[in-house]
N, C-alpha and C positions, 0 to 999 in steps of 0.2 A: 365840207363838214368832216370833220376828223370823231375818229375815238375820244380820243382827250374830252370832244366838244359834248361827251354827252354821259363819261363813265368817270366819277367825280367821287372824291372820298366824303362820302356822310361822316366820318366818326362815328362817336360813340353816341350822338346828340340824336333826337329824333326833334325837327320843328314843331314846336305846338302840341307834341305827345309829353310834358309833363309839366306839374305846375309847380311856379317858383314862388318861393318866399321871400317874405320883406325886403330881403337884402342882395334880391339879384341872384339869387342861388340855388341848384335846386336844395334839399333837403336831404340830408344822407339817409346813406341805405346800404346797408350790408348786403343785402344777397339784391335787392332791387325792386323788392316787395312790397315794400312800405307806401312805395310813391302814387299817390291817388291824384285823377285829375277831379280838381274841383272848382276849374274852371269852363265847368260846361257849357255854359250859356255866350262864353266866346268865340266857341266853334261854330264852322259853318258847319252843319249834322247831315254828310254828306249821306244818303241812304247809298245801302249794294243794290249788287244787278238783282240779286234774288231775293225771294221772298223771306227767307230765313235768315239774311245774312245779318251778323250783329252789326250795331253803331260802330264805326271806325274808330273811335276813341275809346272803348272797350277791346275791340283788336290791337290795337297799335300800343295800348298799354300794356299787355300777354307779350307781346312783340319783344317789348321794351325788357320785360321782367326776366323773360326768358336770355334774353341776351347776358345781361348782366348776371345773371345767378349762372351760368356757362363761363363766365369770366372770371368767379369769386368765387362759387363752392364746387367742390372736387366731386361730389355725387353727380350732379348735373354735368361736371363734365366727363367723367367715365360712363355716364349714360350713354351720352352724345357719342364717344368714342365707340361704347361697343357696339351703338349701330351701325355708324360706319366703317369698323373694320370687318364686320360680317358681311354688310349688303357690297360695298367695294372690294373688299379683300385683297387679292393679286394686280386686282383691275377690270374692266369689262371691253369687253370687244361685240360693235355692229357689223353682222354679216350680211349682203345679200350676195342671193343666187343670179344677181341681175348684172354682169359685168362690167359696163358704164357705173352706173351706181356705186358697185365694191370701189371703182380706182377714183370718185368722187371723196366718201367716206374715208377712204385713206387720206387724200389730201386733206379734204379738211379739218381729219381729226390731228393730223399731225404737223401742221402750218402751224411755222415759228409766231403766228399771233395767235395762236389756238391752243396747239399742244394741250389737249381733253385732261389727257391721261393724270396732270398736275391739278385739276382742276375739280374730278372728281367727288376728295376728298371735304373739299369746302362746299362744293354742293350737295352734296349728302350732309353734313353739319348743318346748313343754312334749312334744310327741307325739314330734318328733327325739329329744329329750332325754332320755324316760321312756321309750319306746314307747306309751305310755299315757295317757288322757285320762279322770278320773273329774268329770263333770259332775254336777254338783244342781237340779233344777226343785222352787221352793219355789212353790207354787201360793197365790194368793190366796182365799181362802174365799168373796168376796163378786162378782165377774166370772168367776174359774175362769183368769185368766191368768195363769202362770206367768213365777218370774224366775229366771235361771240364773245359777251359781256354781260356778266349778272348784276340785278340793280337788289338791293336789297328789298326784302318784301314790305317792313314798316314804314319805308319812303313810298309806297305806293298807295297812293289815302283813295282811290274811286277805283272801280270797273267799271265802265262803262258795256251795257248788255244792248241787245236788240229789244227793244220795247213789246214784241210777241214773242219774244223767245230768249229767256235768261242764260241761256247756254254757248247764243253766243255773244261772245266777246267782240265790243267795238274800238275802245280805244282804252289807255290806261292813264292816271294822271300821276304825278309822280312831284314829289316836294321835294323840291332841291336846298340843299343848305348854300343861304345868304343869297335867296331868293326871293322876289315877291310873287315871281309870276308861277302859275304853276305848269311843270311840262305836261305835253301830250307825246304821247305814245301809240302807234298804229299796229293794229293787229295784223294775221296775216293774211285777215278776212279785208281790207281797208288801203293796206299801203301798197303805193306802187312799188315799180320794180326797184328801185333805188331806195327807196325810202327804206333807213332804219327799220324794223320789225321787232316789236316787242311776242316774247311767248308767255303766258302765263300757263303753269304747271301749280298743281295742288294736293294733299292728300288730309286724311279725316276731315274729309267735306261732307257735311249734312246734306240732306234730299232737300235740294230749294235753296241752295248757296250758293254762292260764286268763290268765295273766300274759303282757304284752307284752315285748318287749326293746328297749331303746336304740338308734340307727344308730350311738352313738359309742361304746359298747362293744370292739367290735372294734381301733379304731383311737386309743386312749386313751394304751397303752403305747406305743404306736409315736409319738405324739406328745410324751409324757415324751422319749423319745429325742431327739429331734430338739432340744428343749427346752436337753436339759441340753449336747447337740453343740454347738449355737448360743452358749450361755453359755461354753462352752470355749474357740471361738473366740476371739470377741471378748477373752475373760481373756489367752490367748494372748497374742494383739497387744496388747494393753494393756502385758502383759511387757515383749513388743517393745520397746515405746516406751520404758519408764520404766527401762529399764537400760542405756540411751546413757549412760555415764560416763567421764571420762578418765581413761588410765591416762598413769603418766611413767616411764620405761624410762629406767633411770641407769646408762652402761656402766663406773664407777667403781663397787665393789659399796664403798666406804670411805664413800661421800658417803652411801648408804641410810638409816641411822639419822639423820643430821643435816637430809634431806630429809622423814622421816616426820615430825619433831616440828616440820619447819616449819610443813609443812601442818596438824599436828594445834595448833597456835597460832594460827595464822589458815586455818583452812578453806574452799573456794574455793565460792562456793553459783553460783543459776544467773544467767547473764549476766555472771557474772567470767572474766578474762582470764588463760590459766597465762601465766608469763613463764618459760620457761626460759635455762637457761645450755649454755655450753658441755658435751657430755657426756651433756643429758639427748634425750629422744627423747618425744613426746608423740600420743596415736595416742586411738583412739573405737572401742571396738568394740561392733560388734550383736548381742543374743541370735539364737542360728543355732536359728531355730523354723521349720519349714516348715509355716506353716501352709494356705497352697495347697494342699498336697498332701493335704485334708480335702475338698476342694469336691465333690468324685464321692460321699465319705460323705453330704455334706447331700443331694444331690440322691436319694440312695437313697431316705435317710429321705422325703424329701419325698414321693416316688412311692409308697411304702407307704401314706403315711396319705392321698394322692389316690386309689390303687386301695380302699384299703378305704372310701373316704366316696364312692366310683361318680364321681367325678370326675373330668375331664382337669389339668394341670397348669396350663392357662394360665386356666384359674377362678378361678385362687390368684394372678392376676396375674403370672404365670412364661409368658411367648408365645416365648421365644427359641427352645424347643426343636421347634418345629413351624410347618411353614408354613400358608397359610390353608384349605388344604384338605385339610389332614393334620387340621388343627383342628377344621373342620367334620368330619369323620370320626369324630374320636375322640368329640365333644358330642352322637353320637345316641342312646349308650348312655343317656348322664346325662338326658338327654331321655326318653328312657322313662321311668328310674328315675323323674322329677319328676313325669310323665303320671300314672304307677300311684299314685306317694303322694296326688296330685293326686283320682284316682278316691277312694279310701280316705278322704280328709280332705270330699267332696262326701258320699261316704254317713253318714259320719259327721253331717254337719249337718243332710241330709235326716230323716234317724233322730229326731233332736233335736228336729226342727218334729213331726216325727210321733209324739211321745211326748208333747208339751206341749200338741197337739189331745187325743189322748186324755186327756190329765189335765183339762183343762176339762172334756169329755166326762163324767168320772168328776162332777167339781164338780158341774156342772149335771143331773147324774143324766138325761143320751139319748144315751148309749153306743148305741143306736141307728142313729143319725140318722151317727156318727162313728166308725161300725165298720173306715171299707178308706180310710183318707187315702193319696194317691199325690201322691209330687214326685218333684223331680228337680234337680238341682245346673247351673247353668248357671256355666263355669269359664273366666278369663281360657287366651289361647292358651299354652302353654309355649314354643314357637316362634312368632313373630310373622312374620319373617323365608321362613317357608315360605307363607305365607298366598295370597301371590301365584300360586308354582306350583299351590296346592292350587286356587285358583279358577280358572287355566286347564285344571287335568288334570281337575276337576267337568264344564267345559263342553265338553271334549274326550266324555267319559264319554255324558254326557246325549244330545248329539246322536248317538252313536253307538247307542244304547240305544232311539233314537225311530225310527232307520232301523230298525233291524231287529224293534220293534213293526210300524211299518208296512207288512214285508215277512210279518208273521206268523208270525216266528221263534220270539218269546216275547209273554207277555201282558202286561198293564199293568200286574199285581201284580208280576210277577216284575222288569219293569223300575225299578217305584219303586223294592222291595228293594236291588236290585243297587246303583243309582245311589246311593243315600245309604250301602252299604256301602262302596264303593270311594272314597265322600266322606269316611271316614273318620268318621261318623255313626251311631250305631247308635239308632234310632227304636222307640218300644214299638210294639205290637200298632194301639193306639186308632188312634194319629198316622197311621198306615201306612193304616189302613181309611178316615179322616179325607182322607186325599188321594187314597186313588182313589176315594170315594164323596164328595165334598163335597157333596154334597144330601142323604146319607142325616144319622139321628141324628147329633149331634153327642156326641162321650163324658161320661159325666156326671162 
């Protein structure tokens, strides 16, 4: 069983997630909005693992929508981009403190079939865009190193859950293009040691779901809007322009008939001269289109689909409407939002190293030796910009921290604690014992 045999190009197509018309085609679609399935009752109505999860054909059309409006309008895709140049940035790096593990994680993040570091990018794109991330570690039989492969999320129409318990994961089905049968996929609860492993990863997931949701869901239609505003405009003023024509106002109403079939003999086209006579009167008028009087509409729309993507407006290259400290204000939220996605997309890769130890593990038959792997995600800043205050409010922090150790206020544990919390640093357990005891064991 090879790669090839199982990482296959879907295209643009999704099976059975759109409905076609008379003539074999789907139905266009500017941004990807439009396309409704309204052939429900042909589907098998596969239910999710969880209790909440929506119909799959309700998902896989979000799927669909979102894809294509990331391929055709420039908001959705500066959206998509600014999260993943914040959440990825320089790159991220899995540390552990576990030395087998660290020279693991190196290999296998940097195996000429691997190479992460490239691959990032479009994972973080695919997680905006799906809410979801369904990953495959094909393990090699004869080393136990694994190489990973992302399947797209709208090709994967079931989860299969534990029947007491929605959380976990059994197997995945996956609809392959120019397929009838559909794949099965083993979780890493399920497959043996050899066996392909599918991971599924998720975010804005309701309480009682299996299934992720998209960031661009929400702010989709609101973007059609704005979409089709835009095109009006501009059609508008195009109006404007192209209906400058002269009219000739003849206050003899006797001469009319003899004037129309002048012109209609030699027609005046553009850069010709009218030459009037006594009598006539020649004048230019402009279509009375106001289209000014839209610009508060765009700027709505605009604001809609900024508050729904956690955004400020001048993200979007729009700085007019705020000064710079109105600006810095509004970018702390987006700041968060990028921090939290940021957490979310480190656990996720941690997970990854730590599923692909254990499958060597399985290979090499000393699940043992490879029971408790710990890492951790080391993640470019989302603010660079603050870095400076942060390391003088640290050093402000620390010396204040060491007086009142040495006054006996608090102890040496409770001061590391504190100082690396208010450094905005949150340290495991080991780390923490690691520096008030650096003589003792060091953590294995």
């Amino acid at each position: 069983m090879t790669i090839l045999d199982h990482i296959r190009d879907v295209g643009a197509s999704l099976v059975g997630a759109r409905s076609v018309g008379g003539n074999g085609h789907s139905p266009p679609d500017t941004l990807g909005l439009d396309t409704k399935i309204t052939d429900e009752g042909a589907w098998s109505l596969i239910a999710g693992g969880g209790p909440t999860d929506r119909p799959w054909y309700d998902l896989a059309q979000d799927m669909t929508d979102a894809l294509d409006a990331w391929r055709k309008n420039f908001l959705i895709r500066q959206i998509v981009r600014l999260t993943t140049a914040y959440v990825v940035g320089d790159g991220i790096k899995i540390i552990s403190e576990q030395s087998p593990f660290q020279h693991f994680i190196d290999d296998f993040w940097n195996h000429r079939q691997n190479r992460l570091d490239r691959r990032l990018a479009s994972w973080c794109d695919e997680l905006t865009r799906s809410g979801e991330l369904f990953l495959v570690l094909f393990p090699n039989p004869a080393d136990g190193m694994s190489y990973v492969r992302a399947i797209p999320a709208r090709c994967i129409e079931h989860v299969e859950t534990d029947k007491e318990d929605y959380e976990k994961e059994i197997t995945y089905r996956e609809r392959v293009l120019g397929q009838v049968e559909i794949k099965k996929w083993q979780s890493p609860r399920t497959a043996t040691a050899t066996d392909p492993t599918m991971i599924h990863y998720s975010i804005n997931k309701p309480l009682g779901a299996t299934r992720g949701e998209s960031d661009l869901t929400p702010i989709l239609p609101w973007v059609k809007r704005y979409t089709t505003w835009l095109k009006d405009r501009v059609k508008f003023n195009q109006i404007r322009t192209d209906m400058a024509a002269a009219w000739v106002k003849i206050q003899d109403d006797s001469q009319v008939t003899a004037k129309r079939r002048q012109y209609e003999a030699n027609p005046p086209t553009g850069g010709n001269i009218f030459v009037t006579g006594p009598g006539e009167e020649l004048s230019f008028p402009a279509a009375r289109i106001e289209a000014g009087q839209a610009e508060p509409d765009g700027v709505a729309l605009r604001l809609a689909v900024a508050a729904g993507a956690n955004i400020p407006l001048h993200y979007l290259a729009e700085g007019t409407s705020a000064t710079k400290a109105t600006a810095q204000e509004m970018s702390d939220p987006t700041r968060r939002h990028y921090h939290m996605r940021q957490i979310d997309f480190g656990n996720i890769l941690t997970d990854l190293c730590e599923q692909a130890y254990l499958k060597r593990a399985q290979v090499r038959g000393i699940v043992a030796y490879y029971h408790n792997p710990q890492a951790r995600a080391e993640m470019p800043d989302v603010s660079r910009e603050d870095n400076g205050a942060l390391a003088e409010a640290a050093k402000a922090i620390t010396e204040a921290f060491d007086t009142m150790q040495e006054h006996g206020w608090i102890d040496k544990e409770t001061a590391v604690r504190l100082i690396f919390k208010f450094a905005g640093e949150v340290l495991p357990e080991q780390r923490i014992q690691a520096i008030i005891n650096p003589e003792g064991d060091a953590p294995s």
